[in-house]
C-alpha positions as CSV (number, residue, x, y, z in Angstrom):
1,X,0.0,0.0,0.0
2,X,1.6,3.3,-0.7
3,X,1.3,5.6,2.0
4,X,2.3,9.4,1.9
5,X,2.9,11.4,4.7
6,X,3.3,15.3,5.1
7,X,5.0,18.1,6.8
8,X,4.8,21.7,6.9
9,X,6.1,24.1,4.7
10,X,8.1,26.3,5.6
11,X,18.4,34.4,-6.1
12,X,18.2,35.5,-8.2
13,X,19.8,35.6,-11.4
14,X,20.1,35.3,-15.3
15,X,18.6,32.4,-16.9
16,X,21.2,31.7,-19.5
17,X,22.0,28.7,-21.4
18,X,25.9,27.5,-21.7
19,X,28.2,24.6,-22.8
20,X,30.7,25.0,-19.9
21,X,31.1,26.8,-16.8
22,X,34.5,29.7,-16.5
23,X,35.5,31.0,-13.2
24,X,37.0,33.9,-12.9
25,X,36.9,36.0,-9.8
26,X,38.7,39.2,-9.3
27,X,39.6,41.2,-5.5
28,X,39.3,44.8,-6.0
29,X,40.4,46.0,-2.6
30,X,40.2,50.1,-2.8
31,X,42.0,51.9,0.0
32,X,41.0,55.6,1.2
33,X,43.0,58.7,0.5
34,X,43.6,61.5,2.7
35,X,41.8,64.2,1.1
36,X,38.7,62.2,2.0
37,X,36.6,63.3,4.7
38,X,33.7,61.5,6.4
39,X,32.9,59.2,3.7
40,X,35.6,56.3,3.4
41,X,35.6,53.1,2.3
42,X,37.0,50.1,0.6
43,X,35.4,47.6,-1.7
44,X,35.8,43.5,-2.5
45,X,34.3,43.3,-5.5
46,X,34.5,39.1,-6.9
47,X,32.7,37.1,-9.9
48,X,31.8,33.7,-10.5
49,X,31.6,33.6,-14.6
50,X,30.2,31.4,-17.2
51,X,29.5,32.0,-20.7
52,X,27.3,34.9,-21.2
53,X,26.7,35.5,-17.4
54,X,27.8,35.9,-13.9
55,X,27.2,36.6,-10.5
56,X,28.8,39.8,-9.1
57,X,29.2,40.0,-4.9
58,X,30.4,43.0,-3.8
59,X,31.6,44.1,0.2
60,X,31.6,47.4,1.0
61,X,33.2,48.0,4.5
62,X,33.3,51.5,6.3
63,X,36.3,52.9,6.8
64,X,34.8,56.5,8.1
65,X,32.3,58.2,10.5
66,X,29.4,56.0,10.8
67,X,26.9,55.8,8.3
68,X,22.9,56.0,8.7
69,X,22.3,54.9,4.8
70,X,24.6,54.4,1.6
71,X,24.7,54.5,-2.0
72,X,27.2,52.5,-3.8
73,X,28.3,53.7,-7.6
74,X,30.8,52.0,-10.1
75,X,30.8,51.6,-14.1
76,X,31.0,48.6,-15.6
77,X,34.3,49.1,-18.5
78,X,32.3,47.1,-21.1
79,X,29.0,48.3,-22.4
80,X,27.9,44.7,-23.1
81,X,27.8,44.2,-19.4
82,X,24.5,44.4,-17.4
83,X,23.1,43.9,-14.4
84,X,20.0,41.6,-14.6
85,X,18.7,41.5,-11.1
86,X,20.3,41.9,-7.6
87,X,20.2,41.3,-4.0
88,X,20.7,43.4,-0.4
89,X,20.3,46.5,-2.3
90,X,18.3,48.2,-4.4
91,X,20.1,47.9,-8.4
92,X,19.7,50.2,-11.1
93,X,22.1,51.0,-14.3
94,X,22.2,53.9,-16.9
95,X,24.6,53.1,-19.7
96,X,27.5,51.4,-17.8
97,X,26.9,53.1,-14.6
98,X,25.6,51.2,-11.5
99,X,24.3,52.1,-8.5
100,X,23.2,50.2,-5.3
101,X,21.4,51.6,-2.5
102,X,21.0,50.4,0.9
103,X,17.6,47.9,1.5
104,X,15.8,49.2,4.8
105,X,17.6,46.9,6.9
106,X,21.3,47.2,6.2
107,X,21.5,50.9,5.8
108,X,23.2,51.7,8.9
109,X,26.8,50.8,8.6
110,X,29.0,51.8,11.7
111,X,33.1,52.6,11.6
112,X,34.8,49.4,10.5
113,X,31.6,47.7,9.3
114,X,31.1,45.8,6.6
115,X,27.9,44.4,4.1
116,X,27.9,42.6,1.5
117,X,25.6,42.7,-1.3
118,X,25.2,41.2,-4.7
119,X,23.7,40.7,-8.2
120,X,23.8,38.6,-11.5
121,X,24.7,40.2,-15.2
122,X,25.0,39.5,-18.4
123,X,28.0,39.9,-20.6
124,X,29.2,39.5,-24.3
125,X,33.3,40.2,-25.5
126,X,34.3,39.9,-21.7
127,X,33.8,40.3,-18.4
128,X,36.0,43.3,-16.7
129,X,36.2,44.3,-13.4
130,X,35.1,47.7,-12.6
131,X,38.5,49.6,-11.2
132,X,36.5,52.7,-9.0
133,X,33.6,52.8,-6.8
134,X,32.0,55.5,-4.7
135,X,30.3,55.5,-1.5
136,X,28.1,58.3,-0.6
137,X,29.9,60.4,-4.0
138,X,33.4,59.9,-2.4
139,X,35.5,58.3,-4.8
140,X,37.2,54.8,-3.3
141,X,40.0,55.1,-5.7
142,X,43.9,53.9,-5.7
143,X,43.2,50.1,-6.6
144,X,43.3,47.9,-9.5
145,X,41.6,44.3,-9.7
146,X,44.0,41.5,-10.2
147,X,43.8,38.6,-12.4
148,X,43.7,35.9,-9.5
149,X,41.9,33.2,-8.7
150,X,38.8,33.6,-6.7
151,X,39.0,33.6,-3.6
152,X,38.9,30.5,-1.6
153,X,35.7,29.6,-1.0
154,X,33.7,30.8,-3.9
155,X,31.5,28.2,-5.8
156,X,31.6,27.2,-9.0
157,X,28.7,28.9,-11.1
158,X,26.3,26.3,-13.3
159,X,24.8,28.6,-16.1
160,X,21.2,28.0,-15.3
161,X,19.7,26.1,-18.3
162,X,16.2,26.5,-19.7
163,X,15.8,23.1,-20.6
164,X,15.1,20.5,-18.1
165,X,16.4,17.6,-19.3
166,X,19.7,19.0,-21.2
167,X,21.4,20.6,-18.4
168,X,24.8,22.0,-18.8
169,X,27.9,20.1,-17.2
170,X,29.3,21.2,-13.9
171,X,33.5,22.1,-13.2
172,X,33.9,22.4,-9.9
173,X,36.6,24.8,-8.5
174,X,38.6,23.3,-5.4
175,X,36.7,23.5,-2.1
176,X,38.1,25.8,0.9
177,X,41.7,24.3,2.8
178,X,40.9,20.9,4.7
179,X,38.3,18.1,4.4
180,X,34.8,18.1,5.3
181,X,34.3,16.3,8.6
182,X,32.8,13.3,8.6
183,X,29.9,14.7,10.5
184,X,29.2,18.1,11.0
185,X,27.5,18.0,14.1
186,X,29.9,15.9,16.1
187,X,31.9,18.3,18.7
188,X,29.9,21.3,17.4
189,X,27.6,23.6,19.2
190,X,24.3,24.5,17.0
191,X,22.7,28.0,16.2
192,X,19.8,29.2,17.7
193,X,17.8,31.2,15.6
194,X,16.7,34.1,18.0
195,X,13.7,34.8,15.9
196,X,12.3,31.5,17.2
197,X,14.1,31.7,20.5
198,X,11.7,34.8,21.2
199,X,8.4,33.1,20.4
200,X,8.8,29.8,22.1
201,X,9.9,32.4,25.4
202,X,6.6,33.8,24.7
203,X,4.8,30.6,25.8
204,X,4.5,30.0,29.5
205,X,8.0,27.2,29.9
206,X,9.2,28.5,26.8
207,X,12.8,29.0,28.1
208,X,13.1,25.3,28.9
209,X,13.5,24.2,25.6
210,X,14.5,27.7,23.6
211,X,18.6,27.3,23.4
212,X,18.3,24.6,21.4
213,X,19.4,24.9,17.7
214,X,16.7,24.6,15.4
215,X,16.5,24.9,11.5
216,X,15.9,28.2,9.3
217,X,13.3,27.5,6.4
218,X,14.0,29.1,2.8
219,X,11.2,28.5,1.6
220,X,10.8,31.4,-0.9
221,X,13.3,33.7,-2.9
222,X,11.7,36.8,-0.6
223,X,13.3,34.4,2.2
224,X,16.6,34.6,1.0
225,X,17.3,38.3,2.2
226,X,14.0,38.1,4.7
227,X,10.7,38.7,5.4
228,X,9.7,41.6,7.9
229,X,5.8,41.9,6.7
230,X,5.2,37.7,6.0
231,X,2.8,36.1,8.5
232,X,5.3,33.1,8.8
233,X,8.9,32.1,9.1
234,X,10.5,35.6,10.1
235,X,12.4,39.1,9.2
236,X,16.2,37.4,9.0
237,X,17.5,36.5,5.9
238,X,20.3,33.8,5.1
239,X,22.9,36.0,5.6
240,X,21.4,37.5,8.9
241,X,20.7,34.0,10.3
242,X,24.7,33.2,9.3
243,X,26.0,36.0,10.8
244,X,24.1,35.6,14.4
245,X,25.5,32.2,14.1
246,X,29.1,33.8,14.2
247,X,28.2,36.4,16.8
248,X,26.7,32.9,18.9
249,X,30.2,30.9,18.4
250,X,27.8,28.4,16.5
251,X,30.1,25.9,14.7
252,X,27.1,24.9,13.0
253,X,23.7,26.4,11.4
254,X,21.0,24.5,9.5
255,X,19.2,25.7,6.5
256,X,16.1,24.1,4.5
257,X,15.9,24.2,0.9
258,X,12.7,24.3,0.3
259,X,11.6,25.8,-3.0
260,X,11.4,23.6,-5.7
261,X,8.7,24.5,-9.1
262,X,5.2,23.0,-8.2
263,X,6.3,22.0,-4.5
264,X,4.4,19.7,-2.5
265,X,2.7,18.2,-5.5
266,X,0.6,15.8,-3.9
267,X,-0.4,18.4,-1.1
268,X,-1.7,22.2,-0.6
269,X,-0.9,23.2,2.9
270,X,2.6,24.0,1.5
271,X,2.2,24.5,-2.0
272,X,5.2,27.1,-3.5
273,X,5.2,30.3,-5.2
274,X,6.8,28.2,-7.9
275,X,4.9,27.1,-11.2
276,X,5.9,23.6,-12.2
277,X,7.9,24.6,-15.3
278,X,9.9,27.5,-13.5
279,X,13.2,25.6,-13.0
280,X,15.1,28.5,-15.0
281,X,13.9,30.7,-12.4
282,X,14.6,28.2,-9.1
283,X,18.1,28.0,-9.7
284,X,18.7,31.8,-11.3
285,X,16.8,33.4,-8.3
286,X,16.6,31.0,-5.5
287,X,19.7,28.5,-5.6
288,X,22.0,30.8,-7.2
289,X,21.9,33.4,-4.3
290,X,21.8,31.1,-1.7
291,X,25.1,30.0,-2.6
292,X,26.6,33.1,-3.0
293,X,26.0,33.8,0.3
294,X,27.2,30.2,1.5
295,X,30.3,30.8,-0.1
296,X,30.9,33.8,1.3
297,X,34.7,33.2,3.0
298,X,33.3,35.1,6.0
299,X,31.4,32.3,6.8
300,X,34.5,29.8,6.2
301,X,34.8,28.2,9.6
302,X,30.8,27.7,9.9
303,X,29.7,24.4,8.7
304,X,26.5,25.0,7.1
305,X,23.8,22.3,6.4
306,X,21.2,22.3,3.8
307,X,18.1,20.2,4.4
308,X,16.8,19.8,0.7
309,X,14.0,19.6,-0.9
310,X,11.3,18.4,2.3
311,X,8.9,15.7,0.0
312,X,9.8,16.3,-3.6
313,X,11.6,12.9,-4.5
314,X,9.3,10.0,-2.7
315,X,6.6,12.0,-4.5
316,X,7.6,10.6,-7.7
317,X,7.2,7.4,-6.9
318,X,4.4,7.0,-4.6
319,X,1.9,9.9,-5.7
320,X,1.9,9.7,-9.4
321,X,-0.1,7.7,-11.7
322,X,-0.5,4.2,-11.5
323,X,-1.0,5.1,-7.4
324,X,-3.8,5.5,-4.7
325,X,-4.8,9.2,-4.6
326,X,-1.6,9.8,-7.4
327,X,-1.9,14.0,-8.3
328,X,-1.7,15.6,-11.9
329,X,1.1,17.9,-10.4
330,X,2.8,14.7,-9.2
331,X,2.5,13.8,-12.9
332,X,4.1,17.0,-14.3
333,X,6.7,17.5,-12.6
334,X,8.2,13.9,-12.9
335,X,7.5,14.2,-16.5
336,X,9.6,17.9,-17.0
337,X,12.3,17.0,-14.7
338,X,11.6,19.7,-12.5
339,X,12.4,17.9,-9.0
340,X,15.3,15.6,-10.1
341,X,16.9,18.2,-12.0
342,X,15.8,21.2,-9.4
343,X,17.4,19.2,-6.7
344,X,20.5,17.8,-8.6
345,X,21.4,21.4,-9.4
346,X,20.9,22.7,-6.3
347,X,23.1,19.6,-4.7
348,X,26.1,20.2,-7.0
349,X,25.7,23.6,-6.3
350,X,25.9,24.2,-2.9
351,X,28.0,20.9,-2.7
352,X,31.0,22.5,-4.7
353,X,31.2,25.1,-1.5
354,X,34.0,23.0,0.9
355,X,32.4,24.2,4.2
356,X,28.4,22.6,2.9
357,X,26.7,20.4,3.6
358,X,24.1,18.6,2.2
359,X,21.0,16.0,3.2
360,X,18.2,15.1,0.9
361,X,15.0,14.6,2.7
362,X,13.9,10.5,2.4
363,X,10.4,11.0,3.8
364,X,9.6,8.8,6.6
365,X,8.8,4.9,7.8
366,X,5.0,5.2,7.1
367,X,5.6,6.9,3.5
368,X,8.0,4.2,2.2
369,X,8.5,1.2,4.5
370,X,6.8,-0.8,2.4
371,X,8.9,-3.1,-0.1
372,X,7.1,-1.7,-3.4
373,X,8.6,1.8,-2.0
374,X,12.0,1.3,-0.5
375,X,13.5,0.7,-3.5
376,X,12.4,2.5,-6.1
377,X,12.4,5.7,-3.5
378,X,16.6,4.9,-2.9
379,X,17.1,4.7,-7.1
380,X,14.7,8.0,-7.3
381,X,17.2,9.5,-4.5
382,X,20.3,8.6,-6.9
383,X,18.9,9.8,-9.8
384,X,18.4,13.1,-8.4
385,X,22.2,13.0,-6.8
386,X,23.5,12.2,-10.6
387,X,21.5,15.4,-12.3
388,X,22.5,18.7,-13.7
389,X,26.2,17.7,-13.1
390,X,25.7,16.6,-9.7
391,X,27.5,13.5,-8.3
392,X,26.8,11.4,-4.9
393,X,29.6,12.9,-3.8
394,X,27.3,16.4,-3.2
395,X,25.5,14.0,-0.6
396,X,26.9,14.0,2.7
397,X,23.2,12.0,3.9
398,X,19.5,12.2,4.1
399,X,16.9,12.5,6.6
400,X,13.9,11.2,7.6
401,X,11.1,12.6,9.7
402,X,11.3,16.4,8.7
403,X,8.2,17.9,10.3
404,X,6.5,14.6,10.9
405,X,5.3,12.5,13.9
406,X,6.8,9.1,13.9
407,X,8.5,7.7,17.1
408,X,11.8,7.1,17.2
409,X,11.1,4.0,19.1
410,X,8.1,2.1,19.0
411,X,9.2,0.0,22.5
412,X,6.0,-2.1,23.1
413,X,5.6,-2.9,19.6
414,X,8.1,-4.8,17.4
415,X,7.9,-5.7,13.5
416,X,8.4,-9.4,14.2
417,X,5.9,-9.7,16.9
418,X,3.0,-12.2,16.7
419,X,-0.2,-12.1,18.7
420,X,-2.1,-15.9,18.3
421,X,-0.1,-17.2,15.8
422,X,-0.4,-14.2,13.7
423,X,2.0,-11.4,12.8
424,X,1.2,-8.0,13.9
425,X,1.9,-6.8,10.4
426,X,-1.7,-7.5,9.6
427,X,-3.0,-5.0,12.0
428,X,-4.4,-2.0,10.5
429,X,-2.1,0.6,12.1
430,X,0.9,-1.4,10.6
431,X,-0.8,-2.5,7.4
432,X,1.8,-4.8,6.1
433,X,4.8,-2.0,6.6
434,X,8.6,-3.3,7.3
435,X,9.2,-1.1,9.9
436,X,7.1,0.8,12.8
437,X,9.3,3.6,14.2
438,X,11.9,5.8,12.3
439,X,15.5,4.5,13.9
440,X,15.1,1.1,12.5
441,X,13.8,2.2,9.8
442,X,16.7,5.0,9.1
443,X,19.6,2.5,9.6
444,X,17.6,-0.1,7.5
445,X,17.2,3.0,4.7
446,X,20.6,4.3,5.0
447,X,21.9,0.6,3.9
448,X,20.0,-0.1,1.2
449,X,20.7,4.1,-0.5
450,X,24.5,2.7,0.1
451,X,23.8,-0.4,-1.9
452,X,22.1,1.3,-4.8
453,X,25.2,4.1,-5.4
454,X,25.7,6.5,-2.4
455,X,29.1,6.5,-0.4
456,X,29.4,4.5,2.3
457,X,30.3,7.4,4.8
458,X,26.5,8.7,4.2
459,X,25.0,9.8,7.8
460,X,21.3,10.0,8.3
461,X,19.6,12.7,10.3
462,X,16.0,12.6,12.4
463,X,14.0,15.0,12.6
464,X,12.6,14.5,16.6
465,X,10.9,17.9,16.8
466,X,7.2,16.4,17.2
467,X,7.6,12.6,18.0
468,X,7.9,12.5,21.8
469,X,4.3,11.3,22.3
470,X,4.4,11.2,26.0
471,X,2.0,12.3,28.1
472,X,-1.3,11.0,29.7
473,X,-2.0,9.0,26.8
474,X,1.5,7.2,26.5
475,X,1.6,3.4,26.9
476,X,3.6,1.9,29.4
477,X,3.5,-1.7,28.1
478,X,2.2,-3.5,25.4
479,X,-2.0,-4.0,24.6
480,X,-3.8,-6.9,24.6
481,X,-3.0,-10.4,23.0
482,X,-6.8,-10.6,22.0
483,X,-6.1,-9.8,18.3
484,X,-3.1,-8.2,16.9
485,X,-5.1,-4.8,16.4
486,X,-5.6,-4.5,20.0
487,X,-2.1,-6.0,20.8
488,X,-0.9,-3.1,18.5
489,X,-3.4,0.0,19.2
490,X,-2.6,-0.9,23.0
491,X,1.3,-0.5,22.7
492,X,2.0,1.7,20.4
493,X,3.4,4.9,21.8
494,X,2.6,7.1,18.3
495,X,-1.2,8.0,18.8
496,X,-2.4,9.4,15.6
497,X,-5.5,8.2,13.9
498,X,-3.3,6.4,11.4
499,X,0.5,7.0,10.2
500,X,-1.0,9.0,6.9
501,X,-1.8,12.2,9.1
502,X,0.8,14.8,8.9
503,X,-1.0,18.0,10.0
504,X,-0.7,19.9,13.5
505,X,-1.2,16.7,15.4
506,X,-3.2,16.1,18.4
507,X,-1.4,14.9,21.3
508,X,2.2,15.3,19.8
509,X,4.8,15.6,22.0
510,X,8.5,17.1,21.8
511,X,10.8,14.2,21.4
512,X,14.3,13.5,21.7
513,X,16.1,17.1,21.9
514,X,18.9,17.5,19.5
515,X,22.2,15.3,19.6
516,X,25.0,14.4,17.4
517,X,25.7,10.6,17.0
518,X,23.4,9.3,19.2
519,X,23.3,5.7,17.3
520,X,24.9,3.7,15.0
521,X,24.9,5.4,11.2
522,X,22.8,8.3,12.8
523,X,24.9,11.7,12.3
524,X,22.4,13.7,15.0
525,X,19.1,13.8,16.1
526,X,17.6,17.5,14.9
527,X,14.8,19.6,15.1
528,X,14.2,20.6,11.6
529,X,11.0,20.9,12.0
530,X,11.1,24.3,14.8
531,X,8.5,22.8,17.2
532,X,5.5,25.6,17.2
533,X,5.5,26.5,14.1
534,X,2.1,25.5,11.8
535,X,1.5,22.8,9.5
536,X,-1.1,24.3,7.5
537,X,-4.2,26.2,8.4
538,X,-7.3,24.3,9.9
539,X,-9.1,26.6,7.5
540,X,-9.0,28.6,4.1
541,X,-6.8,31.3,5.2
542,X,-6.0,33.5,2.2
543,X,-2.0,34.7,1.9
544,X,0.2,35.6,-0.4
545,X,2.7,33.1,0.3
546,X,1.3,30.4,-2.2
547,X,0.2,28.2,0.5
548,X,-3.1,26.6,-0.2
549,X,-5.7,24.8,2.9
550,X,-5.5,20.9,2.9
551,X,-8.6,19.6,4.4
552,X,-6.1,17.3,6.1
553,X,-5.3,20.1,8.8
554,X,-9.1,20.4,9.2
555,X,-10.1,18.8,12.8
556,X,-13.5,17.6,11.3
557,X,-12.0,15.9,8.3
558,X,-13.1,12.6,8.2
559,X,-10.2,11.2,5.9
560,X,-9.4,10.0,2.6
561,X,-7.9,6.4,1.0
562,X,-4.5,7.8,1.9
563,X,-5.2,7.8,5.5
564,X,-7.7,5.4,5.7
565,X,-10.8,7.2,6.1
566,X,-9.5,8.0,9.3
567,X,-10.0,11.7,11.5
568,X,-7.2,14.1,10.4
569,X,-6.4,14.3,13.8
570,X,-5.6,18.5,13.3
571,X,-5.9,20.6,16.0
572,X,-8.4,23.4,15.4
573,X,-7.7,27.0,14.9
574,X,-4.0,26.5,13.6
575,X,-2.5,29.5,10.6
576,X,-1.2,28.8,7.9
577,X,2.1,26.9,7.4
578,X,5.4,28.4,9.1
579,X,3.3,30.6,10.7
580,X,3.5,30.9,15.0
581,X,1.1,28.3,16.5
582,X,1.1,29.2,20.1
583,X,-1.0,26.4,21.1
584,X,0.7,23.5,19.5
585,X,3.8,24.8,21.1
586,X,2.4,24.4,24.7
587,X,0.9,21.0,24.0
588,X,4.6,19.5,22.5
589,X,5.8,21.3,25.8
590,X,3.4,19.3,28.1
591,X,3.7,16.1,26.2
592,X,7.3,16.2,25.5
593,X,9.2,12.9,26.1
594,X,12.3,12.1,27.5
595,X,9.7,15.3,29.6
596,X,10.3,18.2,30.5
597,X,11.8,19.1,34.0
């Protein structure tokens, strides 16, 4: 039986076709001269080429009195060269000038400080770097740009391609000094985003649970540089979040990637801004700029984790046609290549950048523990790792659970039990399923993703946010040998209606809090999934964040074939998805397990 699941929801650049990829990066450092006054200021200005396009990052750093806002001005020495869209600023160009004013946020730059903005261009002939810049109308002059290398650090740039299924080849440039650990959050203390740390302080006990590190959701291209006026996620943007984790003396931060054309294809709650056939515009404005800022050698020392893609891959094999409840989105976007190639550029992209890492979201125990899934899910997984001139190597591991409910440990209830003779995988809860919590199920999965292709160093990560299930309600020993549905209803510690429901959960608990290595081929237990945060509105709730309403986060919902005509099992008067849920934040609180002290 295929079984789906669900979870909540939490760039730009030129769309340009091209055979190869060219780096070239220049360091225009611009030092002040004495006549200037007030206004000083020196300038890194570094490209990452390909044929016809690039992307430009630029750090202006304050050298004089402090500054309240700024306007940045160069000229471009070829008049083929353009500026196509940007980032941190506000861009405009007149003839080969350029000029970048501050955003709302970053306009206040004291003595010494530094920001860093950026853009992508287009360019025919070559490529120059400009050789002056102003701030403010002083002139930053005395410096020439050198033809170096880039510096160490910057990622090689894929020409975005606007074909599908003919993307360009990848040529990586060398990743920073040293070797990527073998897991990223062994020995490493992990961010904590204050933007969450203030709402879950805002909830009576809050503080108990608020220091640990949680993930950031990208799950637009507004996200990117942040979103002051959105009714979910919050005002940082990537580069924010990354520099709070260096002001924390985080040696780690975790990201989702979460964008992908026609996302959640066999859902609503967390439907994208995204139309299925913009790819071009997924890696030019949304993967492109998010590893710009990765790259940046500021962040260096900072290992930075990518959860990708939550859903997208399983989706192709369970919830297509030919399968129970199987989606005409589903459909399209297997058919264009939007997910596998969507995700295989956005793998090789951020996994050319030597501090990155990357895990690719496996869905969960009750989505694909079944034999007709496990499989073809692990081949789906590699297909995706080999696209758009990625390789496996771009995979450090996956992760299972993201914003789901599954225990960790089902410790009344055992696969290979038998109640009269009979195995308990005829009950209805386990409906013939290989596997009945997420740890056995992860080890089992991380084996078989080895055997199809993937190194054999691949960690997996667990997502324990919402699957404490303690409590009242918990069992404390198995059920009943009267049938094996009682046996297994009795004993189970996961209490949902049926392991289909995926929205806002009645009765979830906070499980295991974060940890690195806590068993054998698990890298860490993490809370991707920031606990409090909505899985989808309980009704129509009308946004402009492309997030539909899924009647599965509807309390009253009596169910469809894909949870088996059961309750949804929702809790009522949730927002939409990302957004604050104040409620469902003090009931994972009170039914947390290991609890609360």
């Amino acid at each position: 039986m295929n079984l789906w699941r669900r979870l909540s929801g939490r760039s730009r650049a030129l769309a340009l076709t091209g055979a190869g990829v060219l780096v070239a990066g220049g360091l225009v450092t611009i030092p002040v001269t004495a006549a200037q006054a007030a206004t000083q200021c020196s300038v890194d200005y570094t490209t990452s080429d390909w044929p016809g396009g690039f992307t430009g990052t630029v750090t202006i750093k304050n050298l004089g009195d402090p500054l309240s806002s700024w306007n940045l001005g160069f000229s471009f020495p070829n008049s083929a060269q353009k500026v196509v869209n940007g980032w941190s600023a506000r861009w405009s160009q007149s003839g080969q000038n350029v000029t970048a004013q501050n955003e709302s946020y970053n306009g206040s730059l004291a003595s010494g400080a530094s920001t860093t903005i950026g853009f992508n261009g287009s360019w025919s002939g070559s490529n120059p770097k400009p050789t002056s810049f102003t701030l403010n109308g002083t002139v930053c002059n005395g410096g020439t740009p050198p033809t170096t290398t880039p510096p160490t650090g910057t990622p090689t740039s894929t020409p975005p391609t606007t074909s599908p299924t003919n993307p360009p080849p990848t040529t990586t440039t060398p990743p920073p000094p040293g070797q990527k650990v073998d897991n990223p959050y062994a020995g490493a203390k992990g961010y904590v985003n204050p933007e969450w740390k203030a709402k879950a302080e805002s909830v009576s006990g809050g503080s108990r649970v608020s220091n640990n590190p949680t993930a950031v959701w990208i799950d637009r291209i507004a996200a990117i540089n942040g979103t002051p006026n959105s009714s979910s996620n919050g005002a940082m943007g990537v580069r924010d979040h990354l520099d709070a984790a260096l002001a924390q003396g985080a040696g780690y931060i975790q990201f989702v990637i979460y964008n992908l054309p026609g996302r959640d294809c066999s859902a609503l709650a967390s439907n994208g801004e995204l139309g299925p056939d913009d790819l071009p515009r997924y890696k030019a404005e949304y993967i492109d700029p998010i590893a710009a800022i990765q790259a940046d050698t500021k962040y260096r020392n900072l290992r930075i984790i990518n959860i990708v893609e939550i859903d997208s891959l399983p989706n192709l094999v369970t919830n297509t046609s030919g399968n129970a409840g199987g989606t005409v989105m589903c459909d399209t976007v297997k058919a264009n290549g939007a997910y596998v190639n969507g995700v295989g550029y956005a793998l090789a992209k951020l996994g050319a950048i030597g501090n990155v890492y990357n895990y690719v979201d496996a869905a969960h125990h009750g989505w694909i523990g079944w034999d007709s899934n496990f499989g073809p899910v692990a081949d789906q997984l590699l297909a995706a790792a080999k696209a758009s001139g990625s390789t496996v190597n771009n995979v450090h591991g996956f992760i299972v659970n993201t914003a789901n409910y599954s225990a960790l440990r089902e410790p009344y209830v055992k696969v290979t039990d038998s109640v009269n003779g009979q195995t308990v995988r005829q009950s209805k809860w386990i409906d013939w399923n290989q596997y009945v919590d997420e740890l056995s199920f992860a080890q089992a999965f991380r084996n078989k993703l080895v055997q199809v292709g993937f190194n054999s160093g691949i960690g997996m990560l667990i997502d324990t946010s919402r699957n404490g299930w303690g409590g009242t309600a918990r069992p404390t020993g198995p059920g009943p040998n009267t049938s094996v549905d009682a046996y297994v209803d009795g004993g189970r510690v996961d209490r949902r209606y049926h392991t289909g429901n995926w929205c806002n959960q009645s009765g979830a608990g906070l499980g295991e809090r974060p940890k690195a290595a806590p068993e054998s081929g698990i890298d860490a237990y993490v809370w991707v999934k920031p606990p409090g945060e909505s899985d989808g509105s309980s009704t129509a709730i009308p946004n402009n964040e492309g997030k539909g309403f899924d009647r599965m986060c509807d309390p009253t919902y009596t169910g469809n074939a894909r949870n088996g005509n059961n309750l949804s099992g929702a809790l009522p008067n949730a927002p939409i998805s990302g957004a604050w849920f104040a409620a469902q934040f003090s009931q994972l609180m009170q039914n947390a397990y290991p609890p609360l002290s």
